[in-house]
N, C-alpha and C positions, 0 to 999 in steps of 0.2 A: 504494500500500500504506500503509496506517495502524496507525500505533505505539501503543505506551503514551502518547505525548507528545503523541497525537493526541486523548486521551480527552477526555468534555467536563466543564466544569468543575464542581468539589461545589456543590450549590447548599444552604446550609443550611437556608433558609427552607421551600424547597420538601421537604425531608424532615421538616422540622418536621410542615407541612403533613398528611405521608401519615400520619405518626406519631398524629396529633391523629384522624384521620378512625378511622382503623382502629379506635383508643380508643374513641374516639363512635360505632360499629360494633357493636364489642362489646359496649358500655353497651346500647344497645339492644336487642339483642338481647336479651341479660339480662332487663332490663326486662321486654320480651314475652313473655320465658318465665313469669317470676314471675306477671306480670299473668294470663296466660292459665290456670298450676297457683289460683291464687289465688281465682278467681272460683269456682273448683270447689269445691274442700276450704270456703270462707265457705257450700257450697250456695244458689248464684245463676246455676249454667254456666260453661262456659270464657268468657273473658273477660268477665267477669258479660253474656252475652247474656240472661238470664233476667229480669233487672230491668225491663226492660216488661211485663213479664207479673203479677212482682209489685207493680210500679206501679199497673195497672189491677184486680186482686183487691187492692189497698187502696185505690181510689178505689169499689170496686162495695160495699164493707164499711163503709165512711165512709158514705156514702151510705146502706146499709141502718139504720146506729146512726141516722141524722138523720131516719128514717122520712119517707127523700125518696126514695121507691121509682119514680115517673117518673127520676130522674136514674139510679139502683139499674139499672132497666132498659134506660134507653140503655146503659151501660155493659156491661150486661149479653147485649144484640145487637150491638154496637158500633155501634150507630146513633145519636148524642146529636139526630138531628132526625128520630124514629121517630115522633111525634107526627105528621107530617105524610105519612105513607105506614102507614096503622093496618092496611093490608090484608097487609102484607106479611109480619106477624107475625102471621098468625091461628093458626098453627100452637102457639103458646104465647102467648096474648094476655097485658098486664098484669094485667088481673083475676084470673086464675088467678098468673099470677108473685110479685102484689102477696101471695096466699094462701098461696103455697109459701115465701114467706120472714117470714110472722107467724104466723096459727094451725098453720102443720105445717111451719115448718122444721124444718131435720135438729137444728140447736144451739139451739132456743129462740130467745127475744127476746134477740138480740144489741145490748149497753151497751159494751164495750169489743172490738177486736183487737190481735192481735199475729201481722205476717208474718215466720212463720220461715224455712222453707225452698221450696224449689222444683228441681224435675228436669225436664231435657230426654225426650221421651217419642217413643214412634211411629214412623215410617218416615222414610227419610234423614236425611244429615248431623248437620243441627239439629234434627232432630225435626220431627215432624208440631205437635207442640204440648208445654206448660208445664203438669205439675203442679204446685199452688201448695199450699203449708201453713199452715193461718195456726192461733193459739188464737185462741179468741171465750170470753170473762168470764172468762180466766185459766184456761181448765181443758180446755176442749173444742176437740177437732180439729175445723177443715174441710178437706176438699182441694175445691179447684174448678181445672176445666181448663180453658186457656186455647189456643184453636185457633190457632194459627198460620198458616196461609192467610186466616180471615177475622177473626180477631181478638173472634171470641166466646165466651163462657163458656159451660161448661158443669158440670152438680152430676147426677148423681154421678162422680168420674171413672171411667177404666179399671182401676186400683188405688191403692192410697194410697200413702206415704213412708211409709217405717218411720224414725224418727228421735227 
């Protein structure tokens, strides 16, 4: 039979220890909640998962200002080595892409952008895909959608951002 006298002994370090962790626990937590409310309310997604999305609708908008419309266009099927399989895109060749984004784009001859927002869209969790908002010459909306399974754009999207 074991007594009080029997108990084992305080060990300080080791409560330190649990003390410290539990804190660092918390912290974390914390953290993850902020981080995950954060990326929302900035309009980039929970945990800004949306920021690849608007990464590549500002690298496909770069690219249209530098009227370097083969780069425009990989970007824009997500192929940057589409030059060497031409067949696969006949469905929207560059020719016609090169024309959809100079004489009958939706915003004109696009000189400057600016990526404001973006929304998760479509079916399941994360969405099927990325509305993206950007201004073009300070004035004019675009949305272009960013598909999510294969990682191409598309104009016009399903609906726009109100914002």
């Amino acid at each position: 039979m074991s007594g009080l006298m029997d108990a084992p002994v305080y060990d300080e370090q080791r409560e330190r220890r649990k003390t410290a962790l539990l804190i660092a626990a918390g912290v974390l937590v914390v953290l993850l909640a902020i981080l995950f409310v954060a990326g929302f309310i900035a309009g980039h997604g929970w945990f800004f998962t949306n920021l690849p999305a608007e990464h590549k609708v500002d690298r496909f908008l770069t690219a249209i200002e530098k009227k370097d419309f083969d780069t425009a266009y990989g970007v824009y099927v997500n192929d940057d080595n589409w030059k060497a399989n031409p067949g696969k895109y006949t469905g929207y060749p560059v020719k016609r892409f090169t024309e959809d984004w100079t004489q009958y784009s939706p915003v004109g001859e696009i000189h400057s952008h600016h990526v404001d927002i973006s929304r998760t869209d479509g079916e399941g969790f994360w969405g099927s895909g990325t509305i993206v908002g950007s201004t073009i010459n300070g004035k004019k909306r675009l949305f272009l959608w960013v598909q999510r399974s294969d990682g191409t754009l598309t104009y016009p999207t399903p609906h726009i951002i109100q914002y």
